[in-house]
C-alpha positions in Angstrom: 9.1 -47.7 -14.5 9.7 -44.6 -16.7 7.1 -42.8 -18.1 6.0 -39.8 -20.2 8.8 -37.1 -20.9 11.2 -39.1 -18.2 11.1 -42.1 -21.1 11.7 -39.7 -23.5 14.9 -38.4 -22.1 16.2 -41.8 -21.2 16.4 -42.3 -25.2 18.6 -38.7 -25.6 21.3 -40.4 -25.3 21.2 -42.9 -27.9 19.8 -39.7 -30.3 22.9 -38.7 -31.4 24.4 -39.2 -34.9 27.6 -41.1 -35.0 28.7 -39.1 -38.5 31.1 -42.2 -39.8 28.4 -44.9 -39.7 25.7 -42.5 -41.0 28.4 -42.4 -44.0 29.5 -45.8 -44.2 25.7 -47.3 -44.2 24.6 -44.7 -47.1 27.7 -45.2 -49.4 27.7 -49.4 -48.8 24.0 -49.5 -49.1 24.3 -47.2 -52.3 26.9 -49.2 -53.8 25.0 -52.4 -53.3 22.4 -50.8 -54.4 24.1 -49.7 -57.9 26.0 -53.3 -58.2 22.5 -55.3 -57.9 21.0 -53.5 -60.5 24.0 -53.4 -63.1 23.7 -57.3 -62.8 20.4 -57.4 -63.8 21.5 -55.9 -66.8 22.2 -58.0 -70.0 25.6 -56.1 -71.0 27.7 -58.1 -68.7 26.3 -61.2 -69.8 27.1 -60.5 -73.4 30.8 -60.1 -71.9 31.1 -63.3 -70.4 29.4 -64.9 -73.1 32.2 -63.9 -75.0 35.1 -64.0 -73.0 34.3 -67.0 -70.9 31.7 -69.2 -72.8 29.1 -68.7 -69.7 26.3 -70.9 -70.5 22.8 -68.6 -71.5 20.6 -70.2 -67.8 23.7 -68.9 -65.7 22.8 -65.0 -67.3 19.1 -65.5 -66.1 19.7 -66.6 -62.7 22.0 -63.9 -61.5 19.8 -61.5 -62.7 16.4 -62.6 -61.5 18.8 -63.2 -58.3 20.2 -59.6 -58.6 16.7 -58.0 -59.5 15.0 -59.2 -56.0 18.6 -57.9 -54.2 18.1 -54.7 -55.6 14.5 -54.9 -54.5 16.1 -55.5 -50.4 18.6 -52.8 -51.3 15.5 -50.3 -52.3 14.1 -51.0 -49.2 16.7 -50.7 -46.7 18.1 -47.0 -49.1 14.3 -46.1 -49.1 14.4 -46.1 -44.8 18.1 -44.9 -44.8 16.5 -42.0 -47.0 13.6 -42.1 -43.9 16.1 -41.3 -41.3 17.5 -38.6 -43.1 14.2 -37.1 -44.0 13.5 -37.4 -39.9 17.0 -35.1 -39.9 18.3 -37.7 -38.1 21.5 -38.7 -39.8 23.3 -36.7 -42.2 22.4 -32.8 -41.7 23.9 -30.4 -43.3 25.8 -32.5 -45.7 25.3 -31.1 -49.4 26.4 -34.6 -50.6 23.4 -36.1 -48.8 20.8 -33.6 -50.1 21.9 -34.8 -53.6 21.9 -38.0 -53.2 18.7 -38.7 -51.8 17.2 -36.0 -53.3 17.5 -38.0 -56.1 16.4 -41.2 -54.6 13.5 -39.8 -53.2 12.5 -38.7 -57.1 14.0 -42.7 -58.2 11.7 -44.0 -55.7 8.7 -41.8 -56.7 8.6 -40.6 -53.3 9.0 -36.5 -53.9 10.5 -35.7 -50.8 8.0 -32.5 -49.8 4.9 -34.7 -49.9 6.5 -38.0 -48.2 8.3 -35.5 -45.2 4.9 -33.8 -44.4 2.7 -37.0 -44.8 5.4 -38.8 -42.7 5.6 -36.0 -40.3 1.7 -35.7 -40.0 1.7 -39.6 -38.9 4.2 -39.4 -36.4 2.5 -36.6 -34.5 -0.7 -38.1 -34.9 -0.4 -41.6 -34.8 -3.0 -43.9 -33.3 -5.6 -40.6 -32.9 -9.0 -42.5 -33.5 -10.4 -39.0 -34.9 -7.1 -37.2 -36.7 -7.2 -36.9 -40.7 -5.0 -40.2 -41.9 -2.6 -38.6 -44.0 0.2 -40.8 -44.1 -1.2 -44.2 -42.7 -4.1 -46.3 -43.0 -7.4 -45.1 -42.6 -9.0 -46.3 -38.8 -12.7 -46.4 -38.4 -14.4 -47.3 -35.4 -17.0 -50.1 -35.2 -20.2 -47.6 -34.7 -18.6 -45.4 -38.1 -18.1 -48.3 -40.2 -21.9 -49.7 -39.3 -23.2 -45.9 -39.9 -21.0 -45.2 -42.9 -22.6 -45.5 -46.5 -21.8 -47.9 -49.0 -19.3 -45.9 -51.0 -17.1 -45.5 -47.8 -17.2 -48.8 -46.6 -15.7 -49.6 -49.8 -13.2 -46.9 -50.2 -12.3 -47.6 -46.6 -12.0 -51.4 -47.1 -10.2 -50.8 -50.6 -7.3 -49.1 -48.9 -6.7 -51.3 -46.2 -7.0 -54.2 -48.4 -4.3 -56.9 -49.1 -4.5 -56.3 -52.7 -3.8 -52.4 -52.0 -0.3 -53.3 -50.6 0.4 -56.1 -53.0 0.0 -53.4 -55.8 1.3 -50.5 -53.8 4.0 -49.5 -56.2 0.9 -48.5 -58.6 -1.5 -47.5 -55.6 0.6 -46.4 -52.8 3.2 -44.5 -54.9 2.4 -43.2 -58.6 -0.8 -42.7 -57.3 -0.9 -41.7 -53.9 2.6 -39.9 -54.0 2.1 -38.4 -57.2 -0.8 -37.9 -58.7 -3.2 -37.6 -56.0 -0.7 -35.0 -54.3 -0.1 -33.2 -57.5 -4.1 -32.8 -58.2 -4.5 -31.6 -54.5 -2.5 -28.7 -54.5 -0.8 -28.2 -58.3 1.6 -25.5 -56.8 2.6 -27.2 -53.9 3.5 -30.6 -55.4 4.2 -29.8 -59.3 7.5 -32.1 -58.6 5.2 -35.3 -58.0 4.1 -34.5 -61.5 7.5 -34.0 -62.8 8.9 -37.3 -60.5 6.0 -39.2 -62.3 6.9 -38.2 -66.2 10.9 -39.0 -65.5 9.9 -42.1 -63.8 7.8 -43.7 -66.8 10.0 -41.8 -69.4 12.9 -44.3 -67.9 10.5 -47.4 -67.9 9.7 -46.4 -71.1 13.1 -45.8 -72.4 14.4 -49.5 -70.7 11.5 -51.0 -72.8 12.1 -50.1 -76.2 15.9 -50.0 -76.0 16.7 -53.5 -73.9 13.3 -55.0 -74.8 11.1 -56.4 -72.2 12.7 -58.9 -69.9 15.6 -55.8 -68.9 12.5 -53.4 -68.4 10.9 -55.8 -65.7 14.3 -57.2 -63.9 15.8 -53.8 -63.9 13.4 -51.2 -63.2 9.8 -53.4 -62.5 10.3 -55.8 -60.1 12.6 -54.3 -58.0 10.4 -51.3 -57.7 6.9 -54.0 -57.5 8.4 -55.9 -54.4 10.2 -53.4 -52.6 7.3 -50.7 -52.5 4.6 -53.9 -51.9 7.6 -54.7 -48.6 7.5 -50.7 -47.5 3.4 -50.8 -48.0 2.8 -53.7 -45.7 5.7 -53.3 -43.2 3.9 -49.8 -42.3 0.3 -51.2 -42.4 1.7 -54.2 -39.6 3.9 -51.4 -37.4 0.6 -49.8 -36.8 -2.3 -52.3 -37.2 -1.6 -55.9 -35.0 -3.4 -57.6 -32.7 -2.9 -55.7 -29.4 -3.0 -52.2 -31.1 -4.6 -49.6 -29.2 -6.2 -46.3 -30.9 -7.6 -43.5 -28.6 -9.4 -40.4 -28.9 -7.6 -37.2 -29.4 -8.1 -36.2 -25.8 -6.9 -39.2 -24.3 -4.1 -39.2 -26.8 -0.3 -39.1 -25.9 2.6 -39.1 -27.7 4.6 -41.5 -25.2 1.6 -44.2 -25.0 0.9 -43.9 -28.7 4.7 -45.2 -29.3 5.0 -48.2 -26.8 1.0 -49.6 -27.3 0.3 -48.4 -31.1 3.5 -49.1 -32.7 4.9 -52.5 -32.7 8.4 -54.0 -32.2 8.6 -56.3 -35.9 11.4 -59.6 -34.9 12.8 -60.6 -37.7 15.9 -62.8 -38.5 19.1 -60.7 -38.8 19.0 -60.7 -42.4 16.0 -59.1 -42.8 16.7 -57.1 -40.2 19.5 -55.3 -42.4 17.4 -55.5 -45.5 15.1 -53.5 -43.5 17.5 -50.9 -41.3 15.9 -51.7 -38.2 12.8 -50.5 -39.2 10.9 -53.3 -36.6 12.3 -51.3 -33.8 9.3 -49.3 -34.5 8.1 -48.6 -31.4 11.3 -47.0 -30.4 11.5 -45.2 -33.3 8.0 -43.5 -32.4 9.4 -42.9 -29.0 12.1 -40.7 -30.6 12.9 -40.5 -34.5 15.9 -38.7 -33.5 17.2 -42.3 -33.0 19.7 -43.0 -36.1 18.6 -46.2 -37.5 22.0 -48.2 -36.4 21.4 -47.1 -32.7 17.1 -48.3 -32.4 18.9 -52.0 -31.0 21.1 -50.6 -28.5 18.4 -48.2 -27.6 15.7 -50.8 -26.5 18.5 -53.2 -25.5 19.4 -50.7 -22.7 16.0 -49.2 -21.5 13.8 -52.0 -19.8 10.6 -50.3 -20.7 11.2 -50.2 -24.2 11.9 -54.4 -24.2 8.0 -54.4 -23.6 7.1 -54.2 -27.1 3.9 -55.7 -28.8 5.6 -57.6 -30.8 4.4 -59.3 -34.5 6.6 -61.1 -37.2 6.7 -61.8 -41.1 5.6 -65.4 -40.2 2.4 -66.0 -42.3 0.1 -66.4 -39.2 1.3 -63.4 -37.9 0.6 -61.0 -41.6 -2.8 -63.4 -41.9 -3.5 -62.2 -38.1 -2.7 -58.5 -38.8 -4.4 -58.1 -42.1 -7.8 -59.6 -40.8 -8.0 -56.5 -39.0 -10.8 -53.9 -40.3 -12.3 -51.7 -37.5 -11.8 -50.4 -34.1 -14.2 -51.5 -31.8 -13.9 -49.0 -28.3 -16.7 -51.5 -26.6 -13.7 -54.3 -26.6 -10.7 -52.0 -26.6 -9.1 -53.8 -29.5 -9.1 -54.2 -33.1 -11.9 -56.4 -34.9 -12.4 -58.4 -37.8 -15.5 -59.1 -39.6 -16.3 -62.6 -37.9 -16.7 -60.4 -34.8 -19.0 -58.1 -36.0 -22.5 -58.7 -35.7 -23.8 -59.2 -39.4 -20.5 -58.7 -41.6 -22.3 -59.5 -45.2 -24.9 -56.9 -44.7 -22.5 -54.5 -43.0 -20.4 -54.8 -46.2 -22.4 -54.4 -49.0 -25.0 -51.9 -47.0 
């Protein structure tokens, strides 16, 4: 069985950039991208109305169908624009900078806070005592019971279901931008800047195409794919079968293959998602271009070892009822297994 650095190398191979399909997934994925959301606009309704009598309900269906597409296409961009961030795929290509440059400001994601937030969780993922920028907060069972009202509640609050169903308002204007730009002005002025162009655009859809373009085009993509992103990342690092450890029992190989999990999904979602559920291999080494994470754990036996969880509804119900870490047990814990949840709650 490999181990430590020797597992490490055994994924060098498979670390390599194959420059053509780094292309050929941005520029489809972009283009799909671009088509979904000109369908959710009303101007090519108007034309068939027109030019081929297209009944009024056939308009609406394509694009409430075309607005939760471009919501897929977000997501799988947004971890295409991930990899590249990583300098994975595409370095040194002045097209690239551009173009996700300005995804990363479309998607409210400023790319200077979302790199060093990302980068901060990758080399500190699973550390029971490390400042959680960039992932869920973990508390241990003794911290939560000795913590005081306020930050059992702030703790709970961002951990809580509702936090990811609203993350496009939680996650991202506020988290991204706002709470970035207020933390150090100088350092993250774009978050502010990303922030006003962002509304200035819902604001502009809104009073020029009237409500119903505002939300297919520009709301409910953004809504589902950011609520998606929020609670893919909360399930790749909190599942039944997680293990945290303190920092000086930490390691970077161990925190990859028993704190990151391997997400199976159908090959569908699979693509919607750029094989973002081969998360575990991605942790090992995020060198890995997106395309290769299959063929990676598909030809190193350790790697097929993966905690796995699933978008099944017993599986999310199963990862979200987790709260704290409890070292007694070695595992995560909800609050039927703590001793007095109600009082522990409201303190």
């Amino acid at each position: 069985m490999l181990t430590g650095k020797e597992l490490i190398l055994a994924t060098k191979p498979f670390a390599k950039e194959i420059r053509w399909k780094s292309w050929y997934h941005t520029i489809t994925s972009f283009i799909l991208l671009i088509g979904a959301i000109y369908f959710t606009m009303p101007v090519w309704v108007d034309y068939c109305k027109a030019n081929f009598a297209m009944p009024g309900w056939v308009g609406v269906v394509v694009r409430v169908a075309s607005s939760v597409f471009a919501a897929m296409m977000l997501s799988r961009v947004f971890i295409i624009f991930h990899d590249y961030q990583h300098h994975t795929i595409l370095r040194k290509a002045p097209i690239a900078d551009v173009l996700f440059t300005i995804f990363g400001a479309y998607m409210i994601t400023p790319p200077n806070i979302w790199k060093r937030s990302h980068d901060h969780h990758h080399n500190h993922n699973a550390k029971l005592f490390s400042a959680s920028i960039g992932s869920f907060p973990i508390m241990t069972r003794q911290k939560f019971m000795e913590a005081s009202k306020n930050e059992r509640m702030v703790y709970l609050a961002i951990r809580h279901p509702i936090n990811m169903f609203f993350a496009y308002f939680t996650t991202f204007m506020f988290g991204m931008c706002i709470q970035s730009f207020l933390s150090s002005f100088r350092r993250h002025w774009d978050s502010l800047v990303v922030l006003i162009v962002h509304v200035g655009i819902a604001v502009f859809l809104f009073i020029h195409y009237g409500w119903l373009t505002w939300f297919l085009t520009f709301f409910l993509p953004f809504f589902l794919s950011q609520m998606l992103g929020s609670y893919l990342f909360y399930a790749q690092h909190n599942f039944p079968g997680v293990v945290f450890r303190k920092n000086a029992e930490w390691s970077y190989t161990n925190a990859a293959l028993e704190s990151s999990s391997y997400m199976k999904l159908d090959p569908f979602t699979q693509w919607v998602t750029a094989n973002i559920g081969f998360h575990h291999v991605h942790h090992l080494n995020s060198k890995i271009p997106f395309y290769r994470l299959p063929e990676a754990m598909a030809a190193i036996p350790e790697l097929q070892e993966a905690k796995v969880t699933t978008l099944r509804p017993k599986d999310i119900v199963a990862c979200l009822r987790l709260k704290v870490w409890d070292a007694d047990q070695n595992k995560m814990i909800g609050f039927d297994e703590l001793n007095e949840p109600a009082g522990l709650v409201r303190g």
